[in-house]
PATITOR-778313 format. One line per 10 residues: their letters; for each residue z, y, x of N, C-alpha, C. Coordinates in nm, 2 decimals. Each point is the difference from the previous one (the first is absolute). Layout:
N
a) Z:Y:X:Z:Y:X:Z:Y:X | ...
END
This chain:
208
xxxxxxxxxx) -0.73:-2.59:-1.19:-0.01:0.15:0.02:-0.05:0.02:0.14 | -0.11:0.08:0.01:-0.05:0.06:0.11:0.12:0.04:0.12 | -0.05:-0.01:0.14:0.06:0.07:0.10:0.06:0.16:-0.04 | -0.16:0.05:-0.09:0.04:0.12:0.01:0.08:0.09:-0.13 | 0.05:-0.11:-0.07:0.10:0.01:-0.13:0.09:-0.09:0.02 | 0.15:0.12:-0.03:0.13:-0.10:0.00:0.07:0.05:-0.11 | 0.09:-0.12:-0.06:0.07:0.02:-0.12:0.16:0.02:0.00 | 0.09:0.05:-0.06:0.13:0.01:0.06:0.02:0.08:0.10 | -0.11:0.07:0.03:0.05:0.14:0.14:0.06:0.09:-0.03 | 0.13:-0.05:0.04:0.10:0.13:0.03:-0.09:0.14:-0.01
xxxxxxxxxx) 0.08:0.10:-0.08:-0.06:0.13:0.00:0.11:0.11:0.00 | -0.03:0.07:0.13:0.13:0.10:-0.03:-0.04:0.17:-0.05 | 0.00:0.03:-0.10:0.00:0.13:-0.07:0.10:0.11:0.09 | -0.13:0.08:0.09:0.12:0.12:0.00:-0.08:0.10:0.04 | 0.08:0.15:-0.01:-0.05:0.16:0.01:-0.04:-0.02:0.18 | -0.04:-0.09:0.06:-0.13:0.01:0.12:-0.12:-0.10:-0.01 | -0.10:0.03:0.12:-0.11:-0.03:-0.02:0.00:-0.08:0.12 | -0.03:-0.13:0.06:0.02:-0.01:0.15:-0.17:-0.10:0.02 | 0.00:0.02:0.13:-0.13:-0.05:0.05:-0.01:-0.11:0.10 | -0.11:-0.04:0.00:0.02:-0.13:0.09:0.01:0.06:0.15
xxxxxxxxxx) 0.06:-0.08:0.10:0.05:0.06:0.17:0.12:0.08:-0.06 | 0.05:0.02:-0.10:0.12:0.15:0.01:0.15:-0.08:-0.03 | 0.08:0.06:0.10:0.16:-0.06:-0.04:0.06:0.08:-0.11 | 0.04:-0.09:-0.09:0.08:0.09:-0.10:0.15:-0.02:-0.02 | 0.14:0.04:0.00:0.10:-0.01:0.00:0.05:-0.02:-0.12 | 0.05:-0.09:-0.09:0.00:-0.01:-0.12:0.20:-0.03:0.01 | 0.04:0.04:-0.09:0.17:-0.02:0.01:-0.01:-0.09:-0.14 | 0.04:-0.10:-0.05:0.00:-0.10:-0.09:0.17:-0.06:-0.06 | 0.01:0.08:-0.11:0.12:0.01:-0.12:-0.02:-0.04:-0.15 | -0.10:-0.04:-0.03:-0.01:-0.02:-0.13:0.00:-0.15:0.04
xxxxxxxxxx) 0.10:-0.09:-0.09:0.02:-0.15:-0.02:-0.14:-0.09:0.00 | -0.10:0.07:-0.09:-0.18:-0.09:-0.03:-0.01:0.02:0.17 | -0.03:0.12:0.05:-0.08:-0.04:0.13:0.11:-0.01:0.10 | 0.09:0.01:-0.01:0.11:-0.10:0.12:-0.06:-0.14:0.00 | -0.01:-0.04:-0.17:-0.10:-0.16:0.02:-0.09:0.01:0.01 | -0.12:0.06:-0.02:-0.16:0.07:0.05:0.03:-0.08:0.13 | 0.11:0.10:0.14:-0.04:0.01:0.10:0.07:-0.14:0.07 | 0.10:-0.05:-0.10:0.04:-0.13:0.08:-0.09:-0.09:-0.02 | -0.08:-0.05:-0.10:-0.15:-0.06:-0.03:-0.10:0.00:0.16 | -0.01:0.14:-0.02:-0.09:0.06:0.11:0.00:-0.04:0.13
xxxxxxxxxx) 0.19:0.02:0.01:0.04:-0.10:0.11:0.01:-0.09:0.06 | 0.00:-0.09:-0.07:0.06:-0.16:-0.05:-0.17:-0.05:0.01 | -0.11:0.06:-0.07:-0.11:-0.06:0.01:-0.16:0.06:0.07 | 0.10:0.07:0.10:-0.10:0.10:0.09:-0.10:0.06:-0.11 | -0.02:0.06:-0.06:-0.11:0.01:-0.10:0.04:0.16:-0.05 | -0.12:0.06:-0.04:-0.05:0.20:0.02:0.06:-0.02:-0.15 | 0.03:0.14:-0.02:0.01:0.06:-0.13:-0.08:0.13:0.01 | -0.06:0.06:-0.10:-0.04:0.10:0.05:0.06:0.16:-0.11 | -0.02:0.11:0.11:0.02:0.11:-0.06:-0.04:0.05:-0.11 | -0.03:0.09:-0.13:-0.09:0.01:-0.08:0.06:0.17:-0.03
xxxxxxxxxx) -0.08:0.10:-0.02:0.03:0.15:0.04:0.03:0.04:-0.13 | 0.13:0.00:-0.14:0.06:0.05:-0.06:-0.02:0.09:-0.04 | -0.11:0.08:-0.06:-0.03:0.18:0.05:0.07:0.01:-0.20 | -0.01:0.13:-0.02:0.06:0.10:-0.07:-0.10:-0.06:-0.17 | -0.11:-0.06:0.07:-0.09:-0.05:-0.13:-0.03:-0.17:-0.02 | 0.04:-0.04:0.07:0.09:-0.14:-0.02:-0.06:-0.06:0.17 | 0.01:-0.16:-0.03:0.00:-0.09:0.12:-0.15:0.05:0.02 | -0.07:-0.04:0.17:-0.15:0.03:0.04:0.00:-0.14:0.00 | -0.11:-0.03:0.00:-0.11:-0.15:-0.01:0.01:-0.02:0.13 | 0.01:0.08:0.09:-0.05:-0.08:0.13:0.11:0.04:0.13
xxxxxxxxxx) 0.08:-0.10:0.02:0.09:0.02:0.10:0.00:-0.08:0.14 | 0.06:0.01:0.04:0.03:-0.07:0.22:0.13:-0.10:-0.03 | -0.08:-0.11:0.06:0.08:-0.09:0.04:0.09:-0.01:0.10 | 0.08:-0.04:0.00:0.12:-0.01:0.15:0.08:-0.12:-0.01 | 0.00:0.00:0.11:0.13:-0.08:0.08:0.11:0.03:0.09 | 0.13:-0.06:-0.03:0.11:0.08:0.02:-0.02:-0.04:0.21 | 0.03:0.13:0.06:-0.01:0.03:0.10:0.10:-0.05:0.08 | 0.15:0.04:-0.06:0.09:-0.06:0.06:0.09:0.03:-0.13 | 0.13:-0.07:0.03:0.13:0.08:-0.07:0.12:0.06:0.06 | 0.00:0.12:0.02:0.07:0.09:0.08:0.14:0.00:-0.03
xxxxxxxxxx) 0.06:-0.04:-0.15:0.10:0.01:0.01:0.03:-0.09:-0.16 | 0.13:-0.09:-0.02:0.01:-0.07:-0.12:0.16:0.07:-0.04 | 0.03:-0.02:-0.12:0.14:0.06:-0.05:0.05:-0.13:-0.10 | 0.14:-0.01:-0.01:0.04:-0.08:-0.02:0.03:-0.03:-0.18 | -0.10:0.09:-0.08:-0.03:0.00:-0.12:-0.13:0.01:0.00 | -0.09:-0.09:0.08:-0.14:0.00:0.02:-0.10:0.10:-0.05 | 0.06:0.09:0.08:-0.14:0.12:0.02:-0.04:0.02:0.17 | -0.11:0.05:0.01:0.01:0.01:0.10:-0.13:0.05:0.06 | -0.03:0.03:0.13:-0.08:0.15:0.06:-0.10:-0.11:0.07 | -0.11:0.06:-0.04:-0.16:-0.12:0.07:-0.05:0.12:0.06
xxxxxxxxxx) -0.16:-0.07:0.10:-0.08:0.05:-0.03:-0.11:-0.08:0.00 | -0.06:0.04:-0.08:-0.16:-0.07:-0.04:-0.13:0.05:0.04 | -0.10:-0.08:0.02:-0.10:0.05:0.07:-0.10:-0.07:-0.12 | -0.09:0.16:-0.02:-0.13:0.00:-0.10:-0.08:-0.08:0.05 | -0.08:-0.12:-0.05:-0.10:-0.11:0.03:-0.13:0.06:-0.02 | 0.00:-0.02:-0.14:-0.14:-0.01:-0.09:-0.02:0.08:-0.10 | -0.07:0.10:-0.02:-0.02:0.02:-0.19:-0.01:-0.13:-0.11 | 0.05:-0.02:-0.10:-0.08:-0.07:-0.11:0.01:0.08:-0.09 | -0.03:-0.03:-0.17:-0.01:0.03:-0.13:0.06:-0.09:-0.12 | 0.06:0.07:-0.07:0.13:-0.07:-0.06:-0.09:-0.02:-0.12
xxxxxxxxxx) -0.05:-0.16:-0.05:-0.09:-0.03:-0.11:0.10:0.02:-0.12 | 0.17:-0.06:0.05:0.05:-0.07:-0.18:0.18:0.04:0.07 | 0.07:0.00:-0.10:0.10:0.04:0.06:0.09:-0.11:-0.07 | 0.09:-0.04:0.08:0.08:-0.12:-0.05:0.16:0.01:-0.01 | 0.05:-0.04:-0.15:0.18:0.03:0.01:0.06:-0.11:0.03 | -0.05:-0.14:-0.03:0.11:-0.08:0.01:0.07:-0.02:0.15 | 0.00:0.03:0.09:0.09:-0.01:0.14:0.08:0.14:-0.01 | 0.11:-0.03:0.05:0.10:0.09:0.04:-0.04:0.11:0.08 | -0.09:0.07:0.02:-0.04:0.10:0.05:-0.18:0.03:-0.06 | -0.02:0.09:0.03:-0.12:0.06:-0.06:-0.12:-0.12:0.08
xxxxxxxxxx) -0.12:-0.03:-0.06:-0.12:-0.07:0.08:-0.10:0.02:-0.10 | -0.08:-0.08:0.09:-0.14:0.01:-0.11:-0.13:-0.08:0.06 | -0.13:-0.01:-0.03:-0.11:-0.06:0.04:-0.05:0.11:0.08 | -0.05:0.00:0.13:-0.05:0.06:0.09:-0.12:-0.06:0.08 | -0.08:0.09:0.01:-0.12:-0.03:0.11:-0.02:0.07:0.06 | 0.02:-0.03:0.15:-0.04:0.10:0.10:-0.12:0.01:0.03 | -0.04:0.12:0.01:-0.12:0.08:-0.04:-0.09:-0.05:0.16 | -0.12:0.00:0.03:-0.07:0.01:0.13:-0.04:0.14:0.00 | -0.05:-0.03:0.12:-0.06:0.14:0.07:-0.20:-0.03:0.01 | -0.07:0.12:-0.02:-0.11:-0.05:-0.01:-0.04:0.01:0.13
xxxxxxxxxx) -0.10:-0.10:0.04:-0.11:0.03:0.16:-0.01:0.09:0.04 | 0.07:0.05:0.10:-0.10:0.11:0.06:0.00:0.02:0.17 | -0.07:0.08:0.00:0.03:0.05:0.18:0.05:0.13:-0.04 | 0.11:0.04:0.11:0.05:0.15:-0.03:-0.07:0.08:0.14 | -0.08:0.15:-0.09:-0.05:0.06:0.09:0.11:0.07:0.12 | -0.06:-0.06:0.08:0.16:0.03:0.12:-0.02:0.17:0.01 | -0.09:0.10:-0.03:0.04:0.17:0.01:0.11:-0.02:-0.16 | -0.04:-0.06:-0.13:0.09:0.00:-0.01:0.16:-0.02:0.00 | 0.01:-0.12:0.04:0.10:-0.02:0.12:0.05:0.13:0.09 | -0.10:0.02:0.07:0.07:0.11:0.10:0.04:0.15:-0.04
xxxxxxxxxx) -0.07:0.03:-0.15:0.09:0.11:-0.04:0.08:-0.01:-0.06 | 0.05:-0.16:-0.06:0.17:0.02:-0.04:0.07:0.01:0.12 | -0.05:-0.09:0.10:0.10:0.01:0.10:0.07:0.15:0.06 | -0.15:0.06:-0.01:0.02:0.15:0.07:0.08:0.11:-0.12 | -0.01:-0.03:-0.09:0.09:0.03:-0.10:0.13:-0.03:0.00 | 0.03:-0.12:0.03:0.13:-0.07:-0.01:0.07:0.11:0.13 | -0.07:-0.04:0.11:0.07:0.05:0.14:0.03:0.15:0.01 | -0.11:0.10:-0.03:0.01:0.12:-0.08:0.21:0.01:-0.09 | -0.05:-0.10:-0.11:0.10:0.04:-0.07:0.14:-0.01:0.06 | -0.02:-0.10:0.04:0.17:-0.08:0.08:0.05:0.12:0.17
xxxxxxxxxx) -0.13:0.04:0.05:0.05:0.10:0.11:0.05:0.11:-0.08 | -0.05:0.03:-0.11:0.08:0.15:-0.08:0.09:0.00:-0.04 | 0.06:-0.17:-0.01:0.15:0.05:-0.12:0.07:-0.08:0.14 | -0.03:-0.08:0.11:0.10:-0.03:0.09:-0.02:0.01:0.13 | -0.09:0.12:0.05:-0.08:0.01:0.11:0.00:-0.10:0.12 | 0.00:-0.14:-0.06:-0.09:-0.11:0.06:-0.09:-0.06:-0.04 | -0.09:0.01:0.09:-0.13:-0.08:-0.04:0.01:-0.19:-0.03 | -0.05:-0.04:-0.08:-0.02:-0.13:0.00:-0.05:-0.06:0.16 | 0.04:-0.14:0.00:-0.07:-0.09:0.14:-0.12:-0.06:-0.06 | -0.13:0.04:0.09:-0.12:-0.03:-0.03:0.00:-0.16:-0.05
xxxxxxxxxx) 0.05:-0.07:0.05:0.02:-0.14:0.01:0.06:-0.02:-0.18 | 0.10:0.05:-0.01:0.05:-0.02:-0.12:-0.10:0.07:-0.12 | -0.06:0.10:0.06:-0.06:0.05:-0.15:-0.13:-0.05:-0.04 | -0.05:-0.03:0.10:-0.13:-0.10:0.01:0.05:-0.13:-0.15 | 0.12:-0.02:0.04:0.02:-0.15:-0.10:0.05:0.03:-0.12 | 0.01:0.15:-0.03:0.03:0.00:-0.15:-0.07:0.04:-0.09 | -0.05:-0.09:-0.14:-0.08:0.01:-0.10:0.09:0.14:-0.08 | -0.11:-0.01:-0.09:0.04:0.12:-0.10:0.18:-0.03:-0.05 | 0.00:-0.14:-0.03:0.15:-0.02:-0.06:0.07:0.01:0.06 | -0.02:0.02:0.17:0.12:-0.02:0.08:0.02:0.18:0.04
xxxxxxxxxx) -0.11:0.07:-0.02:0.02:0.15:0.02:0.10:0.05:-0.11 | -0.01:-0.04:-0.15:0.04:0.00:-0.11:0.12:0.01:-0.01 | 0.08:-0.11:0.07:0.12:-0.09:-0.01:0.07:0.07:0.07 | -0.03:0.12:0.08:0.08:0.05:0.12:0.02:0.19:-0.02 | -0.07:0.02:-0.15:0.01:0.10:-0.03:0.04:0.05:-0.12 | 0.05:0.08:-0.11:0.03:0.00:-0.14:-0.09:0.14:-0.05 | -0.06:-0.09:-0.02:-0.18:0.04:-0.11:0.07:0.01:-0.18 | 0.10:0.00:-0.02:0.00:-0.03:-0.12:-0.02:-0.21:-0.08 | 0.08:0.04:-0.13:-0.05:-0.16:-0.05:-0.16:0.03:-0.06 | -0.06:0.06:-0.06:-0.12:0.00:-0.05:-0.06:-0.05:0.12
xxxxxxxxxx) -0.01:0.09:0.12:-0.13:-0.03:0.10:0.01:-0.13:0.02 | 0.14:-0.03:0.04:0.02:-0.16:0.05:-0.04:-0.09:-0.09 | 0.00:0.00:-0.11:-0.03:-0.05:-0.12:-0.14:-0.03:0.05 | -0.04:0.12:-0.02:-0.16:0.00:0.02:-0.06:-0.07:0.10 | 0.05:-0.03:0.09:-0.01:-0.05:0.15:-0.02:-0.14:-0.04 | 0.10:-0.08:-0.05:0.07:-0.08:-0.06:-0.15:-0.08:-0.10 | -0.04:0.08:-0.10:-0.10:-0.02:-0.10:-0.17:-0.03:0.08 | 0.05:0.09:0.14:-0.19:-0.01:0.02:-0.05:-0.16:0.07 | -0.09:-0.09:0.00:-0.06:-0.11:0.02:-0.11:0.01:0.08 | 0.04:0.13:0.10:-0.11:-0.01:0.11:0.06:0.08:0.12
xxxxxxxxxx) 0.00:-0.08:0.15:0.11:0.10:0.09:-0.07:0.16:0.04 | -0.11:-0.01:-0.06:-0.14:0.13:0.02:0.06:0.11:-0.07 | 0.06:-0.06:-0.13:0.04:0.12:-0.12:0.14:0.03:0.04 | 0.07:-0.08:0.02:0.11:0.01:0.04:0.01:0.11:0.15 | -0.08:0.00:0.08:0.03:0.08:0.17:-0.03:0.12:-0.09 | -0.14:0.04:-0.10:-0.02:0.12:0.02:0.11:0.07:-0.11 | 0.06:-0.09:-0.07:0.11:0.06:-0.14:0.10:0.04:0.12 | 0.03:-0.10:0.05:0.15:0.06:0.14:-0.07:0.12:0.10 | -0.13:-0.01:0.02:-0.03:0.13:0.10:0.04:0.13:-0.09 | -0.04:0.02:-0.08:0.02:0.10:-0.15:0.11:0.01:-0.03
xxxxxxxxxx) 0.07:-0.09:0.00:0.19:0.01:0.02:0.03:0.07:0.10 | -0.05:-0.02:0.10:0.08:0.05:0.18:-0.06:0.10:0.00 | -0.12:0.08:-0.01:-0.09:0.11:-0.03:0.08:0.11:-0.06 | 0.08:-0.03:-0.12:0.07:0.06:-0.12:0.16:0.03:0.11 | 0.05:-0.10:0.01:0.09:0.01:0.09:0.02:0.09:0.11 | -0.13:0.00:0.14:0.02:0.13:0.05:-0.02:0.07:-0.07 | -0.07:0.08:-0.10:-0.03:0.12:-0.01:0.16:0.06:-0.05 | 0.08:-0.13:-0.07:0.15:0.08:-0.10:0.05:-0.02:0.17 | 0.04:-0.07:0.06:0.04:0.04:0.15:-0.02:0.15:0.07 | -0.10:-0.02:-0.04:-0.02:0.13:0.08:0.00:0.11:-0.06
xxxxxxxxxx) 0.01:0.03:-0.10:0.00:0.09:-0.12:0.17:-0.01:0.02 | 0.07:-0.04:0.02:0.16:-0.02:-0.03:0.01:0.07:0.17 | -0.04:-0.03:0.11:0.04:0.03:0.09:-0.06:0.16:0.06 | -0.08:0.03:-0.04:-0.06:0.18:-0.05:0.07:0.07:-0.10 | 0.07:-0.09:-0.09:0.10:0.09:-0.06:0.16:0.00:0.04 | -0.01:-0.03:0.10:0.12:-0.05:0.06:-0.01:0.17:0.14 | -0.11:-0.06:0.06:-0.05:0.09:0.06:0.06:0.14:0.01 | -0.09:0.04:-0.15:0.01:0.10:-0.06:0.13:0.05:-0.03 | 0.10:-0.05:-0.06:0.11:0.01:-0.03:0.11:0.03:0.11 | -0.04:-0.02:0.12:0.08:-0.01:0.11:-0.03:0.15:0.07
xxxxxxxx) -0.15:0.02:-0.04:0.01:0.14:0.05:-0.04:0.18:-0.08 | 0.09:-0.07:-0.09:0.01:0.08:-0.17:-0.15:0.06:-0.01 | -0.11:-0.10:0.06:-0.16:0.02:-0.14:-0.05:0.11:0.08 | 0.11:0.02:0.16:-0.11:0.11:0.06:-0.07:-0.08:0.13 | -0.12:0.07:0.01:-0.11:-0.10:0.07:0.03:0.04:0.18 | 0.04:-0.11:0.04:0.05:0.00:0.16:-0.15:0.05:0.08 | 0.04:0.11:0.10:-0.18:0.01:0.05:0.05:-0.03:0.18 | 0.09:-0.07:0.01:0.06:-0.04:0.15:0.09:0.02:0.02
END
């Protein structure tokens, strides 16, 4: 089997979507993945997320590895956190192990150069967004280093977008789908804070 197909990969089904760079906090109670995550443990080795939606499992989910383990209980459950790797794509799905798996191949990313204006209007997007809802600005230093996924991971876009994020196979399509995300986002920001506005001075127009 190829590098980029593995068989027996742990797969955990659930109502989120997670991305690669993003911490996820997972609380772990059901008996199958108590063993999922002692496997995981025991053999340093990713299981990955897969996004559950309302119309069954999605084909293409984020790989992780558990971050740390924050806390264990003495009926082995117990509080992680995991950090999103990779996307792959779930070829075959497999029952015989005690927890959910299947045949997986992690997907590549195609060639490219990323046009750095595009780059710099997610960035300016991102920074935009984050001064409005916590009026601090990002550190140039740090925003410089974050791709589309890491803008992503630090905001709640909904499961579709992320999803969508998730599905694209170029970091090109990916910055301008998140610029269009953060774009959407000010305008309900600011649309929320004009009616806020408004509200505070019962709809009549202040002239000083």
């Amino acid at each position: 089997m190829s590098d980029r197909l593995s068989s027996e990969f742990p797969l955990f089904p659930l109502a989120l979507v997670a991305l690669p760079g993003e911490l996820i906090p997972l609380h772990i109670f059901e008996d199958r993945y108590k063993t999922m995550m002692g496997d995981c443990l025991r053999e340093e080795r990713e299981f990955g997320i897969v996004w559950l939606a309302d119309d069954g499992l999605r084909e293409i989910g984020c790989a992780c590895e558990i971050d740390r383990v924050l806390e264990r209980m003495e009926d082995g459950r117990m509080n992680l956190l995991a950090r999103g790797t990779r996307p792959f794509r779930v070829l075959e799905r497999q029952s015989h192990l005690p927890y959910p798996a299947g045949v997986i191949e992690f997907v590549e990313e195609g060639e490219e150069e990323v046009d750095p204006e595009l780059a710099q209007s997610a960035h300016e997007a991102y920074a935009e967004l984050v001064k409005l809802a916590t009026d601090k600005e990002p550190e140039p230093g740090e925003l410089s280093e974050l791709g589309a996924y890491g803008m992503a991971a630090t905001i709640d876009f909904g499961l579709e977008a992320k999803q969508g994020l998730l599905d694209l196979r170029s970091e090109s399509a990916r910055l301008r789908l998140v610029t269009r995300l953060l774009r959407a986002a000010i305008k309900r920001l600011e649309f929320v804070e004009h009616a806020q506005e408004r509200a505070r001075s019962n709809g009549k127009v202040k002239l000083g």
